[in-house]
C-alpha positions in Angstrom: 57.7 143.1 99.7 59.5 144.5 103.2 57.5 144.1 105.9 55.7 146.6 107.4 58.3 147.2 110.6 60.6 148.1 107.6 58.1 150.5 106.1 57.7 152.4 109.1 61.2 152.3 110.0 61.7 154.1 106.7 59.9 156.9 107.9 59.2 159.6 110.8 56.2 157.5 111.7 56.0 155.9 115.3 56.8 152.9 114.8 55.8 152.0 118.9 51.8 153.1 117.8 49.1 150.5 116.8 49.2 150.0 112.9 46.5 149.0 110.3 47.0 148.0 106.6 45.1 149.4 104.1 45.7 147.7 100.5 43.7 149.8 97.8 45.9 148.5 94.8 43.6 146.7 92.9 40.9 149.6 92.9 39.8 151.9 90.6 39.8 155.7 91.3 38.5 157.3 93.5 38.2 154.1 95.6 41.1 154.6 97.7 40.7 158.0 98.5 37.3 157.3 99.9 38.0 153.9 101.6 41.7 155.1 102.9 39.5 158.6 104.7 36.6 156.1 106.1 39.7 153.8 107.2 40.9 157.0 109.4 37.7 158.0 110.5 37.0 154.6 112.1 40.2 154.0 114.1 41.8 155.2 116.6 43.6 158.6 116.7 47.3 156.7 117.4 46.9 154.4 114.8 48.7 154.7 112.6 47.6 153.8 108.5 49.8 152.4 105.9 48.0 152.2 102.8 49.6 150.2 100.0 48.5 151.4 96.9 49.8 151.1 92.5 50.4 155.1 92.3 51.0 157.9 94.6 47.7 159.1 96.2 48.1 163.1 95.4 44.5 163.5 95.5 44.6 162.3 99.4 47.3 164.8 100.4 45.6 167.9 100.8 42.6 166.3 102.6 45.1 164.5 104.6 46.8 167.8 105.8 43.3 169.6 105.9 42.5 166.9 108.8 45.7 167.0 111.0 47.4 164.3 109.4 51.1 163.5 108.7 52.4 161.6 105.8 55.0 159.7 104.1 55.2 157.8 101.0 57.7 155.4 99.8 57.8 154.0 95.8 58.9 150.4 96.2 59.4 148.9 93.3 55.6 149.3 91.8 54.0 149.4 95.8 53.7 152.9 97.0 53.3 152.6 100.6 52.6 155.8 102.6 51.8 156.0 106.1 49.2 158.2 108.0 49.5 159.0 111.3 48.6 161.7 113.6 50.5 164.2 115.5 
C-alpha cells in the first residue's frame, strides 16, 4: 500500500495540514460511518481524515457534505482510501 503522502498527493486535499488515519476495514456496517463522524468531531478543523476502508463509504457522503466537508476517494486495489478535510 502507497503511503499516505501519495494518497493525499492524489487528491485536492492539503497535503501541508495535520493528518490522522482512520482504518475501518475490518468492520462491519454501520461501524465506519459512526466511528469515521466521531473521528471528525474529535479533531481539529485542519485535520485532515483519511479513512481506509474495503468499499466506498456512500452512506458517509451526504452527512459529509451536510457538515462542510470535502471529499475524495481513491479505489486502490481492494483499499478505498478517501480523505476528509475541511474548507
Amino acid at each position: 500500500m502507497p503511503s499516505l503522502a501519495t494518497y493525499l498527493d492524489r487528491t485536492s486535499a492539503p497535503a501541508d495540514r495535520p493528518n490522522e488515519t482512520l482504518d475501518v476495514r475490518e468492520l462491519p456496517p454501520p461501524k465506519p460511518l459512526q466511528e469515521t463522524l466521531e473521528l471528525l468531531a474529535e479533531i481539529d478543523d485542519d485535520t485532515v481524515l483519511v479513512q481506509l476502508n474495503d468499499r466506498a463509504p456512500q452512506h458517509l457522503y451526504p452527512k459529509l457534505e451536510d457538515r462542510g466537508y470535502r471529499y475524495e476517494t481513491i479505489d486502490d486495489d481492494g483499499t478505498v482510501v478517501t480523505i476528509v478535510w475541511r474548507t
